[in-house]
C-alpha positions as CSV (number, residue, x, y, z in Angstrom):
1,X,0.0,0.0,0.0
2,X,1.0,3.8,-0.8
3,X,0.9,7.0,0.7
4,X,2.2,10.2,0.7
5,X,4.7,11.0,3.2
6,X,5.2,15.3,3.4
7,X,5.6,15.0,0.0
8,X,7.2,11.8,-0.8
9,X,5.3,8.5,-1.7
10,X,6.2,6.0,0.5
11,X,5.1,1.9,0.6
12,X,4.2,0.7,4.1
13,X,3.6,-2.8,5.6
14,X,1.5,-1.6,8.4
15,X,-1.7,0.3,8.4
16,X,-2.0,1.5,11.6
17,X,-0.8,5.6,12.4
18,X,1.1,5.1,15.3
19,X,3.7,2.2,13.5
20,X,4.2,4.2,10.9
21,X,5.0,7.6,12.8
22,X,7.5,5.5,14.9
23,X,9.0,3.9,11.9
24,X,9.2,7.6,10.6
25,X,12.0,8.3,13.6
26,X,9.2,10.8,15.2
27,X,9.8,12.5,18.4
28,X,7.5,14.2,20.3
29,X,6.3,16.9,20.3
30,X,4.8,16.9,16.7
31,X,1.5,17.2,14.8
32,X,0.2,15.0,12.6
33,X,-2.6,15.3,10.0
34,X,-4.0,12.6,7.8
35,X,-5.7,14.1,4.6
36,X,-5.7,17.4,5.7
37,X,-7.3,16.5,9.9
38,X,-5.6,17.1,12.9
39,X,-5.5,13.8,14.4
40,X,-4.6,14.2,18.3
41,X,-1.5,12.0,19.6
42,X,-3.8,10.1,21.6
43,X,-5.7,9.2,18.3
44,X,-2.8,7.8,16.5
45,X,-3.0,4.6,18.1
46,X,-6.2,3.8,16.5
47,X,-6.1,5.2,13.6
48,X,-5.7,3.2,10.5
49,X,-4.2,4.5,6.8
50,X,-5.6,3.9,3.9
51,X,-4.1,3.5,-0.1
52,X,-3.3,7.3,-0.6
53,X,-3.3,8.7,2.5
54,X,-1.7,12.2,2.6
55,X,0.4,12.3,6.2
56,X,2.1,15.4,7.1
57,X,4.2,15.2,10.5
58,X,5.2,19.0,11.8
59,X,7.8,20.0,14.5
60,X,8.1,22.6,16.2
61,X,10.8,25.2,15.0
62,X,12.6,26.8,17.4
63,X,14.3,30.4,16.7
64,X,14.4,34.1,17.2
């Protein structure tokens, strides 16, 4: 199965939100939307991809 990765299509083994986050190296804190919705960390867990999925993980960026 496909998706689209912030940007970049990527092939994934597991459907469920929370694997493929941790696969992704993510450290909290970050956001995460699935086609566009917020889906809360606590969410992530349950949430399931599907064949084209748009995820976007954001960081915060520190500066000044």
């Amino acid at each position: 199965m496909n998706v689209v990765f912030n940007g970049q299509q990527v092939a994934l083994t597991d459907t469920n939100l929370q694997a493929f986050i941790e696969s992704q190296g993510a450290v909290p804190p970050f956001a995460v939307a699935v086609n566009g919705q917020f889906v809360p960390r606590s969410q992530c867990a349950l949430a399931e991809l599907k064949e084209g999925d748009q995820i976007e993980l954001l960081s915060p960026i520190q500066g000044g």
